[in-house]
Structures are given as structure tokens and as C-alpha cells.
Phi, psi and omega in degrees: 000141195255125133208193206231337147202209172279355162295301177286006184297118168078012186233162179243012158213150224291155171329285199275308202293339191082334177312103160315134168289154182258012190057354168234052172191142194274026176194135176278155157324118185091316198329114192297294195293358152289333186293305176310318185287308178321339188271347211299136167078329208255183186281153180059023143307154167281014201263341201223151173313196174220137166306132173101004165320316181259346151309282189301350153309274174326297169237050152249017171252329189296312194295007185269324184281354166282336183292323149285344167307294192299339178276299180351308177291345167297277205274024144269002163248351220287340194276352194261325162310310197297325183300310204275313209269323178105061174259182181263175163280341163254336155288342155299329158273000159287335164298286149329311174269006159278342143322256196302311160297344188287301207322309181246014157301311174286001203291312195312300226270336168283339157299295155335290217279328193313310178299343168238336165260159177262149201287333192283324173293343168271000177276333184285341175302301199288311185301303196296311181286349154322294182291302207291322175325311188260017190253346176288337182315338183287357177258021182265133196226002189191162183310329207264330194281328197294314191276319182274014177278338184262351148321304181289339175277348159285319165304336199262333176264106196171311171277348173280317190289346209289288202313312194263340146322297161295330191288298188329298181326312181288352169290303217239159160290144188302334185281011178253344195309323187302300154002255157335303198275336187304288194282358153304324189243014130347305185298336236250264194318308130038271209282286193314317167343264174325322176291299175322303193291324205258332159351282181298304167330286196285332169310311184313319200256335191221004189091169205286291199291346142324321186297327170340276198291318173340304193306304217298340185306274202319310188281348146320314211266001179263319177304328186286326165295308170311326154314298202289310209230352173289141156254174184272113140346149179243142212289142213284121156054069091023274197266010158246014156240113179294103188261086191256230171269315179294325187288322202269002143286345193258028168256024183236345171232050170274051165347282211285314173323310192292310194287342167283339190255009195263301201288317163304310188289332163292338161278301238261302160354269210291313211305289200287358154271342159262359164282350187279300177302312202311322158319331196256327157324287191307319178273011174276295245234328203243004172069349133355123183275141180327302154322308171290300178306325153306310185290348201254338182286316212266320189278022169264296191320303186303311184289330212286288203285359167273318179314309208298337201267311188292329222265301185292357196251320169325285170330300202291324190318300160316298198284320188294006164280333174262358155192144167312349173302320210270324160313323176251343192267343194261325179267336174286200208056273209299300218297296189281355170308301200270023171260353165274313154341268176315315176297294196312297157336270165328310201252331180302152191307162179293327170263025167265319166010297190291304177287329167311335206255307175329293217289004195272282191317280163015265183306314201305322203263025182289326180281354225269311172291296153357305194285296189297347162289325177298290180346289196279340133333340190251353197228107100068156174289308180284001173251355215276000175271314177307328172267358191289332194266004112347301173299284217298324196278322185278328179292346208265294216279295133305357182257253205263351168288328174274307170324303145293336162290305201266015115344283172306324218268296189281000156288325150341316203249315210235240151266195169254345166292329174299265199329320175301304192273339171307339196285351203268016162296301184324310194283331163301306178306296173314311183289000190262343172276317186312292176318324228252317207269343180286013170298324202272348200303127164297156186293161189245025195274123152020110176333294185335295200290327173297331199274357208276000000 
């Protein structure tokens, strides 16, 4: 019996790759823990931080908020479009899923190049495009220009997403990755905050396409600094992993991979189609002025999903000392926790509405940080731009691409409350992949410490 390390002790097959061993070699084809042991001592291990680590923290956390400020702002304006253009709730939710295909249209291909090329000049590419997307909303005049203006704002944060996630990664060592990604998606609730409140704001006062245009300055002045103080990280064992075809099928028998990117998309269902709707729930259905309804969204996003994100990124740090579990056992948690909340929400008397809804946001964003350190935790240093566009593509594809449309579709036939509480079968579905995949979780300890 063969094995590559103590994950593969006593098994005929490697850990991570799913791969039999062929009997005459101590490591199957793909084998993550021979990439990870090669690396032990040599320069650009993983065992120690990287210089310029907290500098490419600090603003490649800036550019996430701006990259959620800008997806944001649809559906804190969304109801003033649906006015001026006439539309239905499923062509408003069309917008979003023409969004999420240009999004994961582009992913095989910023996954290639993530892998092989250095990140910084395309994360600085993606930001500037980013900025020119959202300074054209002023030609936009009719449905169809709207829709491919917000297609081209999915290629460039599609590209954003891909990149900096993996760049981060090469910085930091595994056991900090929880860490890291905790305050990289910070930005998330942050951003959306912000976007809902100053959206609605400037919509109100100057129009839908100002809240737009508005957005593009910051990610200007953010793509120039990352110019200016980013460095390229040099990519953790590099030339002793091979990103060949056989290595990147072997993120489809990757368990612990499938399952944080399963268990994501199935939260990112529910999560991203009511967050796309919830402004307009609020002025529909609680009577809320489009202003107002911005206003009430953006501090429950910032207090509830910045808490719910620091307290869970806080939790796992802990609980992953004592197992590798707690990256998927900390988002089932999150995933079944925040449905009883939401049904309160949706269905519930009016004047629970708000704290049901705080205490909803909360829970969901407990997981948030977690789930992408499993991710990235699971798959090899040469794989991790290819599987991040993996993550993207199955949360895109099951997730929040599908959703808002059919969110709009059964608000069309029923209500928007019936469309809002079906997605939460979904969040069910997610603690149940999550639990199922933390049997698989890999260890989060330092190469130095596998060798021991």
C-alpha cells in the first residue's frame, strides 16, 4: 500500500485528487499532498506571511468594495427603471442573469490566464473597466443598451473575482486563509450597504443613472493605487506544480472542493436573489419610499452583515484550531439558522419586518468568510485562480443567476412575497451539502507542520 501522506495513510486513494494510486508510486497523478510536500524549505512556501501581505490586503479589500458598491446599485434603483422603461419583474430579473452570464462566460478564460500570468496588471485592467462601464450608463436610453451595459460590468468584476482571491492567497499561509478571506469579503455587506443607501440617495435626487456613474471615481482612484504599491506575490511552488488537464479534472472528484462550492451556491440562491428584490419588497409590499427603503437596507447590511461576517470569521478562526471542520460546519449553521428569521420576515407580522430581517442578514453572513478559505484550502497553489472561477461559475450558475428572474416570474403570477420565501428551500439544501462535505475537509496546518 502506497501513500503521500497521513491524509492517505492506509487508503488506495489520494485524499484530495480522488485518484487510485497505480502501485508503483507513492503519489496518484494530481495529488495535491505531493504538490504541498514539494514545497516544504523551498523559497515561496506557504509556511510564513509574504512581504507586502497587508498592503495587497488593504486594497484589494478596497476594490472589493467598490466592486460590490457597483453590483449593488441595480436593485437600490431598480424600481425607477422598471418605471421609465415599463417593464415586468421578470425582465428586471433578466438583468441580473444577463449579468451572471457575460460573468461566467468570461470565467474559464481569467482562469487560464490567472494561472499563468501575473494578476496585477489584470486586476488593474478589470477595475479601469469597471470605472468605463459605469461612466456609460449616461448613453444608456432603452432596455437592450441597459442590458448589455450591465453584461460588460460582469466581465470586468468576473475578473476581479477570479484574480484577487488567488493573489491573496500567495501571500498568506493556509492556516490564516480564514482570516484573510474573512476581511476580503467584509467588503461584501460594506459595499452593498453603501451601495443601497447612497443608490437610493442620489437616485432620488438626480436620477437612476447618476447612482451609476457616481460609483466609477473610487474605482478609478483605487485601480491607481494597486497600480502604484501592489506587488506580484511569487505563486507558492510554482514551477513545482504543473496546472496540466489531468491536474484541473481533478477538482470535479475533489469532495471537500465540490462541496464548499455546492454548499456556496445554494446559500448564494437565496442569499442573491433576495437581496436583488428586498428594496422593492420593502416599497411594495411595507410601503416604503424607494429612499427610504435604501435607507433601511443599507445600515441593517453594514451593522447585521459586517457583524454577522467579523463574529463568523472570529468563530471559525477558533473552532478550526481544534478541526478542519469548522469551515463547512460554521456555514451549515449560517445556512439553517437564517430561515426561520426570513419566513418571519416575508410572512410575518409588519412590525417584525425590520428585526427579522436584521437578524436574517446577521446569521447568513456568518458563513461568508469560511466558505472561500475552504475553497481555497482545498485545491493546490496552481490551481487556486482556476478553482476560484469554478466557485464562481457553479455559485453563478445554481446560484443568483437563476433566481432573480424566477423570483420576478413568480412575483408576476403571485406575489413577491411567495417569490422571496421559496428561494429559502434553498438555504436548507445548502447546511445539508455543507455537513455532508465537512467529513472531507483537509487539514489547515502549515506545510512545515505536514512534515512533521
Amino acid at each position: 500500500m502506497f501513500s503521500c501522506c497521513r491524509l492517505c495513510a492506509a487508503k488506495d486513494r489520494c485524499f484530495y485528487a480522488g485518484i487510485p494510486f497505480d502501485g508503483t508510486t507513492k503519489f496518484a497523478p494530481g495529488c495535491y499532498s505531493r504538490q504541498r510536500m514539494t514545497t516544504i524549505g523551498r523559497p515561496g512556501s506557504t509556511d510564513k506571511v509574504v512581504r507586502g501581505a497587508t498592503t495587497a490586503l488593504v486594497l484589494l479589500t478596497a476594490m472589493n468594495f467598490v466592486n460590490y458598491l457597483d453590483r449593488y446599485i441595480l436593485p437600490a434603483v431598480q424600481e425607477q427603471i422598471k418605471g421609465e422603461f415599463r417593464l415586468t419583474d421578470a425582465q428586471i430579473g433578466s438583468l441580473t442573469l444577463w449579468f451572471m452570464v457575460a460573468y461566467i462566460g468570461i470565467s474559464p478564460i481569467t482562469a487560464w490566464l490567472g494561472d499563468r500570468f501575473p494578476r496585477k496588471p489584470m486586476i488593474v485592467a478589470a477595475a479601469l473597466a469597471i470605472a468605463a462601464m459605469n461612466f456609460l450608463t449616461a448613453s444608456v436610453h432603452d432596455y437592450l443598451s441597459l442590458n448589455l451595459r450591465h453584461a460588460a460590468l460582469g466581465i470586468g468584476e468576473a475578473c476581479f473575482g477570479i484574480f484577487a482571491p488567488a493573489l491573496l492567497a500567495d501571500f498568506y499561509p493556509a492556516e490564516q486563509r480564514n482570516r484573510v478571506m474573512t476581511i476580503f469579503n467584509v467588503a461584501l455587506p460594506v459595499g452593498a450597504a453603501c451601495s443601497y443607501e447612497a443608490g437610493a440617495w442620489v437616485a432620488q435626487h438626480h436620477g437612476w443613472r447618476m447612482s451609476f456613474m457616481s460609483s466609477a471615481l473610487p474605482g478609478v482612484l483605487v485601480a491607481l493605487l494597486i497600480l502604484i504599491f501592489l506587488r506580484e506575490p511569487k505563486r507558492n511552488a510554482r514551477n513545482d506544480v504543473k496546472t496540466d488537464r489531468q491536474s484541473v479534472f481533478s477538482l470535479v472528484r475533489n469532495r471537500a472542493y465540490l462541496s464548499s462550492i455546492f454548499g456556496y451556491a445554494a446559500v448564494t440562491f437565496s442569499l442573491g436573489g433576495i437581496s436583488w428584490w428586498m428594496p422593492s419588497f420593502l416599497h411594495r409590499e411595507e410601503g416604503y419610499s424607494v429612499e427610504a427603503a435604501g435607507g433601511i437596507m443599507g445600515p441593517i447590511i453594514v451593522v447585521a452583515g459586517l457583524g454577522g461576517t467579523a463574529f463568523g470569521g472570529w468563530v471559525a478562526q477558533r473552532w478550526s484550531r481544534r478541526t478542519p471542520k469548522a469551515l463547512y460546519l460554521l456555514p451549515a449553521l449560517s445556512a439553517v439558522l437564517t430561515v426561520p428569521p426570513a419566513l418571519m420576515c416575508f410572512f410575518g407580522p409588519a412590525k417584525l419586518v425590520i428585526p427579522s430581517l436584521s437578524l436574517a442578514v446577521f446569521l447568513i453572513f456568518l458563513g461568508t468568510g469560511p466558505v472561500n478559505a475552504a475553497t481555497l484550502n482545498s485545491v493546490p497553489s496552481g490551481l487556486r485562480a482556476t478553482a476560484m472561477a469554478g466557485q464562481l461559475f457553479v455559485i453563478h450558475v445554481v446560484g443568483d443567476m437563476p433566481s432573480s428572474k424566477i423570483i420576478g416570474i413568480i412575483s408576476d403570477h403571485s406575489t413577491l412575497r411567495l417569490g422571496l420565501g421559496s428561494t429559502l428551500l434553498a438555504m436548507l439544501a445548502a447546511a445539508m451539502i455543507f455537513f455532508a462535505g465537512a467529513q472531507y475537509a483537509p487539514p489547515l496546518e502549515s506545510p512545515t507542520q505536514a512534515a512533521a
